[in-house]
C-alpha positions in Angstrom: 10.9 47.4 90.4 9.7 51.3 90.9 7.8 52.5 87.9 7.4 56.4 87.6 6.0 58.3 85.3 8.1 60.9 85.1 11.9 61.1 86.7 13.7 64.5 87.0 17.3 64.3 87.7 18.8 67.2 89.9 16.6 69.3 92.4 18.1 72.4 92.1 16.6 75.8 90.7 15.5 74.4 87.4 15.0 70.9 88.1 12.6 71.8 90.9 10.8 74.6 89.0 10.2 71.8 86.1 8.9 69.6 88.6 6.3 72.4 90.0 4.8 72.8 86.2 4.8 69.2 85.8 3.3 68.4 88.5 0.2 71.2 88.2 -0.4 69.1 84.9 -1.6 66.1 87.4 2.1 63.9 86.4 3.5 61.5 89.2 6.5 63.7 89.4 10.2 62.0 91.3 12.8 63.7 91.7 16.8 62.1 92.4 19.1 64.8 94.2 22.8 63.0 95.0 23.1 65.9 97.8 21.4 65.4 101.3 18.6 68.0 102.1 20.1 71.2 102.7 16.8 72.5 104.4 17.7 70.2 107.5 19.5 72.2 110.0 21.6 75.1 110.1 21.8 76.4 106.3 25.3 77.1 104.9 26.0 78.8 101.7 28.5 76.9 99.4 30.9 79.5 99.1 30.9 79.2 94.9 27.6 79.8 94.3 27.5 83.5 92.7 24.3 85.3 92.9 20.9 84.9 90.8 20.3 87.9 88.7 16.1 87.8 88.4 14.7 89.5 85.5 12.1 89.9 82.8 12.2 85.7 81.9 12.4 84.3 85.0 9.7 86.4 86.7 7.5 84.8 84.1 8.0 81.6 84.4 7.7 81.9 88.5 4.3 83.9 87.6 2.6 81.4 85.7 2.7 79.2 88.2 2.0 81.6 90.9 5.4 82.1 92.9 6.0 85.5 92.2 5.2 86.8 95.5 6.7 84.2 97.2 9.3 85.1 95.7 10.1 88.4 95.7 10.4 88.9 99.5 14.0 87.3 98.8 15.1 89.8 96.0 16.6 92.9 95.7 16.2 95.2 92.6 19.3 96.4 91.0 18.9 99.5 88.8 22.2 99.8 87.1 25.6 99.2 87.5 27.9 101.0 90.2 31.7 101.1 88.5 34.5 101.3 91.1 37.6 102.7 89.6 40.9 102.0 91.3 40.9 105.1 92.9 38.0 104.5 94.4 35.4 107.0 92.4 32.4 105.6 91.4 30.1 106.3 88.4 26.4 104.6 87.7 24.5 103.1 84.9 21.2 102.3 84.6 20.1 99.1 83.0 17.1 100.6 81.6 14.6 103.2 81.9 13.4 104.6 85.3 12.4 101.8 87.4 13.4 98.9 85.8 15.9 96.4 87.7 16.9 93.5 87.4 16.5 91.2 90.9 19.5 89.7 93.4 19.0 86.9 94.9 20.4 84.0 97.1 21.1 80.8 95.0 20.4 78.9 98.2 17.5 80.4 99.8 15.8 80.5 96.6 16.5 77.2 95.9 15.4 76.0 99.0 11.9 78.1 98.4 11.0 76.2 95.6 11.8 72.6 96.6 9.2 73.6 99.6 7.0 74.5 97.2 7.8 71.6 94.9 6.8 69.4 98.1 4.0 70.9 98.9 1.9 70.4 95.0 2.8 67.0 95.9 6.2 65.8 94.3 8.4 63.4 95.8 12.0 64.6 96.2 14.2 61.9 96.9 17.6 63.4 98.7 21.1 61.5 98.7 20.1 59.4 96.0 23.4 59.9 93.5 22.4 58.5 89.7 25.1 55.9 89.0 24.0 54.8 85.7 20.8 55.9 83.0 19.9 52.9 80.2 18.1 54.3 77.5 17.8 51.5 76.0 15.1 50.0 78.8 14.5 53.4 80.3 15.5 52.4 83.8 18.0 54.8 86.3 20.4 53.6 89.0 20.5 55.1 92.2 22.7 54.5 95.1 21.0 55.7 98.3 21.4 55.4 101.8 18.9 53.1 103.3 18.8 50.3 100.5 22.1 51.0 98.2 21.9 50.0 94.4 18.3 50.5 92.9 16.8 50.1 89.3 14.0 52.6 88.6 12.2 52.6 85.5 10.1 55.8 84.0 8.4 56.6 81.1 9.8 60.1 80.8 13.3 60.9 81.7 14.2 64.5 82.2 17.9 65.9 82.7 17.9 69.3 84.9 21.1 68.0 86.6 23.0 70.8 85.3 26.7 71.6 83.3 28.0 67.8 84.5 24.6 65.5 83.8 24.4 62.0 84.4 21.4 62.1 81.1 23.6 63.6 78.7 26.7 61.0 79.7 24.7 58.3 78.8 23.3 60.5 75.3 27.3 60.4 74.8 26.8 57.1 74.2 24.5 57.2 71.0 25.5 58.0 67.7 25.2 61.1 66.0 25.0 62.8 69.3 26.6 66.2 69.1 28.7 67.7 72.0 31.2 70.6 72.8 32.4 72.1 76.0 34.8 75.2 76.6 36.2 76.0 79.7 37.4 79.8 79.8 40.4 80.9 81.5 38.7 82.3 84.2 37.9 81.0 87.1 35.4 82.8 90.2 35.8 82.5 94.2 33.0 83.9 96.2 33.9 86.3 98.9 31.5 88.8 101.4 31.0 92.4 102.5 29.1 92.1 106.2 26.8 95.0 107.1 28.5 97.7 108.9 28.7 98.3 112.4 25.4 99.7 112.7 23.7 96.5 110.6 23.3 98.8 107.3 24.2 98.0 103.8 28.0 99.1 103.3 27.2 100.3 99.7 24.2 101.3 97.7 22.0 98.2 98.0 20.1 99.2 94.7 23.2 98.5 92.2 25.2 95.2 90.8 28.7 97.0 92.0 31.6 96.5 89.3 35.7 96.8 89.8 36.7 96.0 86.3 40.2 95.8 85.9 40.7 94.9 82.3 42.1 91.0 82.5 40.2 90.2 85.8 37.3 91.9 88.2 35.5 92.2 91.3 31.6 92.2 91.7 29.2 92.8 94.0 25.6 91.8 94.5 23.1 92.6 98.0 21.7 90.3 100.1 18.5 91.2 102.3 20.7 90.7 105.4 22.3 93.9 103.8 26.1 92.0 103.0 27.0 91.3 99.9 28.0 88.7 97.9 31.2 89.3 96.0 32.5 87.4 93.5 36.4 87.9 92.3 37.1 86.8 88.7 40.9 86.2 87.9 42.5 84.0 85.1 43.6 80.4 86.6 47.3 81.3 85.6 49.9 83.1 83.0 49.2 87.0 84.1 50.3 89.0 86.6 47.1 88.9 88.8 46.1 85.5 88.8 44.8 83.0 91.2 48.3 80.7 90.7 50.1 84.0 92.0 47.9 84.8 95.4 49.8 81.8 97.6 49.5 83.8 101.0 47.6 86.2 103.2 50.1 89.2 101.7 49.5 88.4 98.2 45.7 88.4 98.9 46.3 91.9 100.7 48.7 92.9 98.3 45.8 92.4 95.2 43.5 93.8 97.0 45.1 96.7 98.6 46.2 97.7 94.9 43.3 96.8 92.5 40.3 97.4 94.4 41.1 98.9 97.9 37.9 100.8 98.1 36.2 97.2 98.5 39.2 96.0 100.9 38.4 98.6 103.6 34.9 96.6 103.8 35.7 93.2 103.8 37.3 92.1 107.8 37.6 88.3 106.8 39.0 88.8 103.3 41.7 86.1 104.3 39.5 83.8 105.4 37.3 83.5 102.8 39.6 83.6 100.3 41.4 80.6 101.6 38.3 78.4 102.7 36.0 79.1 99.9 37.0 77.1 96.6 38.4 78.6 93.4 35.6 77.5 90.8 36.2 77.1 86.8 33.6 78.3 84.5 32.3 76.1 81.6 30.4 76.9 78.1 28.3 73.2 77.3 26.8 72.7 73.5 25.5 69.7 72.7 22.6 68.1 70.3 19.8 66.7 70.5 18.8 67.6 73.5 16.7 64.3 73.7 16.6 60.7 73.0 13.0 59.0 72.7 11.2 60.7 76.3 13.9 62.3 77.5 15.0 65.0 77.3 17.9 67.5 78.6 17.1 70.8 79.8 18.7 74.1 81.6 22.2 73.7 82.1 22.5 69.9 80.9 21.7 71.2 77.3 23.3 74.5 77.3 25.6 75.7 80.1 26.4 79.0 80.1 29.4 81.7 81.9 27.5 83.9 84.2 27.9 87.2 82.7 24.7 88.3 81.1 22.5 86.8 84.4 20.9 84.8 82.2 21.8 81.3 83.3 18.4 80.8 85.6 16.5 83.0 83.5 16.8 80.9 80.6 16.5 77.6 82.4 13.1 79.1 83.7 11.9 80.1 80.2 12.7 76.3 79.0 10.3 74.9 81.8 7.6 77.6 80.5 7.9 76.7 76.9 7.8 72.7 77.8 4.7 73.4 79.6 3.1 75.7 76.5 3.8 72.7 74.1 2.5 69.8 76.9 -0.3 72.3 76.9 -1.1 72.0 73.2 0.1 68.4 72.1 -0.8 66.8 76.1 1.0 64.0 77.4 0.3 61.1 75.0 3.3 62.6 72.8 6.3 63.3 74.7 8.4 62.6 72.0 6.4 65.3 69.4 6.7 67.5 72.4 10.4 67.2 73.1 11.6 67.2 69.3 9.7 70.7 69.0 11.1 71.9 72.2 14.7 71.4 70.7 13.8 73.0 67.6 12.4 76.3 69.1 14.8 76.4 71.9 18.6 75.2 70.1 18.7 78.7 68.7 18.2 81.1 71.1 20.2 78.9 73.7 23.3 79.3 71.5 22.9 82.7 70.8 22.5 83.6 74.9 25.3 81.7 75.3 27.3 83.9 73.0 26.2 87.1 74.5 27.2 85.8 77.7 30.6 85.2 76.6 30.5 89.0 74.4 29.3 90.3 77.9 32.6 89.1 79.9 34.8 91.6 77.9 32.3 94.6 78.4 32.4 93.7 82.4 35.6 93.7 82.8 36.8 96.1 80.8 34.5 98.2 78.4 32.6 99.5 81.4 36.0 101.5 82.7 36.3 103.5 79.7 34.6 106.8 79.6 33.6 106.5 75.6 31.4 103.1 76.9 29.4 105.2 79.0 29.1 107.4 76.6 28.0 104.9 74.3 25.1 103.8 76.6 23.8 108.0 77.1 23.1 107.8 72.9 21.6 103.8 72.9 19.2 105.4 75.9 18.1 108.5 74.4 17.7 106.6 71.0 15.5 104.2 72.9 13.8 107.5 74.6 12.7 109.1 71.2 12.3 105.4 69.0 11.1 103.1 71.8 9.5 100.8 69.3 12.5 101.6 66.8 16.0 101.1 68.8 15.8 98.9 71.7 19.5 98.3 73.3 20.6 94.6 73.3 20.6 94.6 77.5 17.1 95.9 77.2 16.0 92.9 74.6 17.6 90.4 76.5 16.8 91.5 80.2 13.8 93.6 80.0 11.6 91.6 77.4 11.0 87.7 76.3 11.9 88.4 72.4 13.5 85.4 71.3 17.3 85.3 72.1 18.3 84.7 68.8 16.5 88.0 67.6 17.9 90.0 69.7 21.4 88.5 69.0 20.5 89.3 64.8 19.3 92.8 66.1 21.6 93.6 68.8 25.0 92.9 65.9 23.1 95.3 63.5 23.1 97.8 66.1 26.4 97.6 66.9 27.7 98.2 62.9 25.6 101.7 63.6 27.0 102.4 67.0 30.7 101.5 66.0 29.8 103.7 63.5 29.0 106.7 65.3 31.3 106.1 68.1 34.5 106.0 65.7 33.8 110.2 65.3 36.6 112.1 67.2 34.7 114.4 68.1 31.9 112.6 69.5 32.3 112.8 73.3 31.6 116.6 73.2 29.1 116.4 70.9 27.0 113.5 71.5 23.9 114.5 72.5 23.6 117.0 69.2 23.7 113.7 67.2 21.1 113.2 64.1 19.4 110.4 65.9 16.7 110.8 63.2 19.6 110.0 60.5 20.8 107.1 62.9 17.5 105.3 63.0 17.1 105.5 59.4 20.5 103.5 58.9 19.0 101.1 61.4 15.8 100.5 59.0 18.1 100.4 55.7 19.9 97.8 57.6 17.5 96.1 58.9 16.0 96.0 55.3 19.5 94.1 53.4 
């Protein structure tokens, strides 16, 4: 029987990131992928796989083990958000101060980047090998592959990166006392392109996440370096109006389209298609605890799945594989089990409260963003942060822009909001926002912050 010393299940973006940092601490690193190897060949995209979102997190977990350059040649900053409304108008908002963007990027060719680089420290990537079974009693896995069929693999460490459906945490289902929720929401996504134009240019600014929010559903848009974009639509599965159970046929896609965001239509010549090829995808919200049993250990989407609409999926999947490292760092490698039951301590609470934002952060896209007092809103939470930058930080700003713990900017970012509601709730505040006391606002922030 195979021996390894350490097993990671999945090879996607976290999984092989994980195996990168394991592997520069000088580990006999495996990892078991059930799909073939998508490098081989012609590459095709998915079709329901929306676009990464890089910031702040993630570009420090690539850094410290030296892939930011590599990287970046695949990304595209995105300064703000471009609103559509349905009459075609646009209006912007930036993220953050002047030049600060957060990063598009394929979900594929990134991907694909780091198993090369995975391969190249020297770990062994084993394609089309699907986990059927994981006994934690004798810490062995059972593959099916190809070549030989049904194979026991023991390891000393086990670690689950194989995302919202993992074949780790079934088998922690097993155990007792072992903690576990999941939610779909009543959404569900399908991906969808703008092409370049005619002339092989970007269709609409390149340097914006574009937005159609339309109050129940929306539209979004992300670029690619092949200047298309990757759109994603997001409609509830059924009960309204404008829902995915309502668009049977190539009139009712038109139909949608043509009414809700027609601005977007004009730019899309295979609309149809795509629509009816690409698969209609549900999203899911995963808690579940501990995150480990003995040496292993669940990590990225296995432990806390997330919906997709504060970006910070990847991003916080790449912070777990830094933090693993920082505590392998200090305890070493003769302690898995120290390492992993203080990895779950420092890392349960700021999972659950970025999976709460991202949930918070659906309503604001697709609907908060269309009304004129949001935007508003944002002008007084940026010149607040202009004048206090050490004082008032906006929420996006804590959670993009910085690597504060999630669950302080959660504790922060609610505080804020009591003041903001506060100030908003005066009728007379759209004329006369920018004469605010921010003085007298900041000083409710510290008496606040003070209770």
């Amino acid at each position: 029987m195979k021996k390894n010393e350490i097993s990671i299940l999945g090879s996607g973006l976290i999984g092989s990131l994980l195996s990168i940092y394991l592997k520069k601490r000088g580990l006999d690193v495996h990892v078991y992928e059930k799909r073939a190897d998508n490098r081989k060949g012609e590459y095709k995209e998915e079709g329901r796989s929306i676009n990464m979102a890089l910031s702040e997190r993630g570009w420090k977990a690539l850094e410290k083990v030296g892939l930011k350059e590599k990287v970046l040649p695949l990304t595209i900053p995105m300064y703000g958000r471009q609103i559509h409304n349905e009459h075609g108008q646009t209006s912007f908002i930036p993220y953050g101060k002047e030049g600060q963007a957060i990063y598009s990027i394929s979900r594929g060719k990134f991907n694909q980047l780091l198993m090369d680089e995975a391969e190249k420290a020297g770990v062994n990537i084993h394609f089309e090998h699907r986990i059927e079974d994981v006994d934690l009693r004798n810490f062995e896995i059972t593959v099916d592959n190809p070549e030989s069929g049904l194979e026991k693999i023991s390891s000393e460490v086990i670690l689950g990166a194989d995302g919202a459906y993992s074949s780790l945490r079934n088998a922690m289902l097993k155990q007792v006392r072992f903690n576990y929720k999941q939610e779909y929401i009543s959404h569900g996504y399908k991906e969808l392109s703008i092409p370049p134009t005619a002339d092989g240019e970007f269709a609409m600014d390149p340097n914006a996440l574009h937005i159609w929010p339309r109050g129940s559903f929306m539209l979004i848009a992300l670029p690619n370096p092949d200047k298309s974009f990757t759109c994603t639509l997001f409609l509830p599965f059924e009960g309204e109006r404008v829902c995915f159970e309502n668009i049977r046929d190539e009139k009712d896609v038109k139909g949608v389209f043509q009414t809700y965001f027609d601005d977007a239509y004009q730019l899309m010549p295979q609309l149809s298609e795509q629509y009816f090829s690409n698969p209609t995808s549900s999203l899911i919200t995963i808690e579940c605890y501990p995150w480990m049993l003995n040496k292993s250990l669940l990590i990225g989407d296995s432990s806390h799945a997330m919906v997709p609409f504060y970006g910070q999926g990847m991003n916080c999947g790449f912070e777990d594989c830094m933090i693993l490292d920082s505590l392998i760092e200090k305890i070493g490698t003769s302690a898995w089990e120290l390492v992993f039951a203080k990895f779950q301590k420092k890392r349960k609470p700021d999972t659950d409260a970025i999976c709460q934002l991202a949930l918070e952060n659906f309503e604001e896209m697709k609907a908060d963003v269309a009304d004129p007092k949001f935007i508003i809103r944002k002008k007084i939470e940026a010149k607040l942060h202009a004048l206090y930058p050490n004082d008032w930080i906006p929420l996006y700003t804590m959670v993009t822009f910085s690597s504060m713990p999630y669950s302080e900017a959660y504790a922060l970012g609610k505080l804020q909001q009591k003041i903001m509601d506060t100030v908003m709730a005066n009728p007379l505040i759209t004329q006369n926002w920018d004469k605010l006391d921010y003085e007298d606002i900041i000083d409710q922030l510290d008496k606040a912050k003070a209770v």
